[in-house]
C-alpha positions in Angstrom: -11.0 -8.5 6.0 -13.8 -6.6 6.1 -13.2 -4.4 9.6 -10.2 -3.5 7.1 -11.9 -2.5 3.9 -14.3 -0.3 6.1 -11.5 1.4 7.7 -9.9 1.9 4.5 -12.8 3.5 2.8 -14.1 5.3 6.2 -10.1 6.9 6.2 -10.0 7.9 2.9 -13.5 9.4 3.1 -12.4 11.7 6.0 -10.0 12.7 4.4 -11.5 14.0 1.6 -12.9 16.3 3.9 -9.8 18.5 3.9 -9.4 20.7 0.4 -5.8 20.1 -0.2 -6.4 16.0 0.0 -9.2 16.7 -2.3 -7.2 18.5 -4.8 -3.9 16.1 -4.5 -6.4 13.1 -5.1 -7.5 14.8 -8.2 -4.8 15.6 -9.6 -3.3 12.1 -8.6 -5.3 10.4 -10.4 -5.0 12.9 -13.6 -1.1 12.5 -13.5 -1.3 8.8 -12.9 -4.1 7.7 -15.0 -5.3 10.2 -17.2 -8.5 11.2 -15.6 -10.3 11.9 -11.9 -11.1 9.1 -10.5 -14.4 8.9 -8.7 -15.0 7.9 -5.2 -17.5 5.5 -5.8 -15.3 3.5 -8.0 -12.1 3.7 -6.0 -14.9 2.4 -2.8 -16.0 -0.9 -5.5 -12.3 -1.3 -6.2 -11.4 -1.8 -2.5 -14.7 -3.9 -1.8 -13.4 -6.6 -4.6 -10.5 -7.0 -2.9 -10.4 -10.8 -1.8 -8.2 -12.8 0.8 -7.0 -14.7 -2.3 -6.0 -11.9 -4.3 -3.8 -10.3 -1.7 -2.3 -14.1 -1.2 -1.6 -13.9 -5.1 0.4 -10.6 -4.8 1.9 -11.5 -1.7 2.9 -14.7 -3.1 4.2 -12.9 -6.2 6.1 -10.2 -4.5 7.6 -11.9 -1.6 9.5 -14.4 -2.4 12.6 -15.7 -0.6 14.7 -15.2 -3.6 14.2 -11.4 -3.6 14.2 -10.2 -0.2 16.8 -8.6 2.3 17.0 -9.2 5.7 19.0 -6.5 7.9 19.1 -7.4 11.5 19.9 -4.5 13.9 21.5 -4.6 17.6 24.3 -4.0 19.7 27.6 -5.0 18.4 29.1 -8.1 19.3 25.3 -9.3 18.9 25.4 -13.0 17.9 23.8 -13.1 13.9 23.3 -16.7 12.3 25.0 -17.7 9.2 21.5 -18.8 7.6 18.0 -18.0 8.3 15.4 -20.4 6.9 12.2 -19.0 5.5 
């Protein structure tokens, strides 16, 4: 968990290096929330992250009942009638 929030916030601090990122960032966050948000607070925001809160919205967005499954091959490819999750 962690090796990921450090590449997160190393990414998104590279980018920022580049003017256009800058600027669509900004704006971003104008459009979408009202105001610019800082980079400090988007860094705290990605450190509270916890393996339990991803669990919650995984467990809250992927459930059985509202998935699609679309297998892909060759035709004449053998699919089953039921897959258990």
């Amino acid at each position: 968990m962690e090796r990921s929030r450090e590449q997160l916030k190393g990414s998104m601090l590279m980018a920022l290096e580049n003017t256009h990122t800058r600027m669509s960032r900004m704006a971003k966050g104008l459009l979408f929330r009202g105001r610019v948000i800082p980079i400090q607070e988007i860094i705290e925001q990605i450190d509270a992250v916890t393996v339990e809160s991803i669990q919650e919205c995984a467990r809250e967005y992927f459930r059985a009942d509202s998935c699609a499954l679309v297998l892909l091959g060759p035709s004449g490819t053998y699919v089953p009638d039921a897959i258990e999750l």
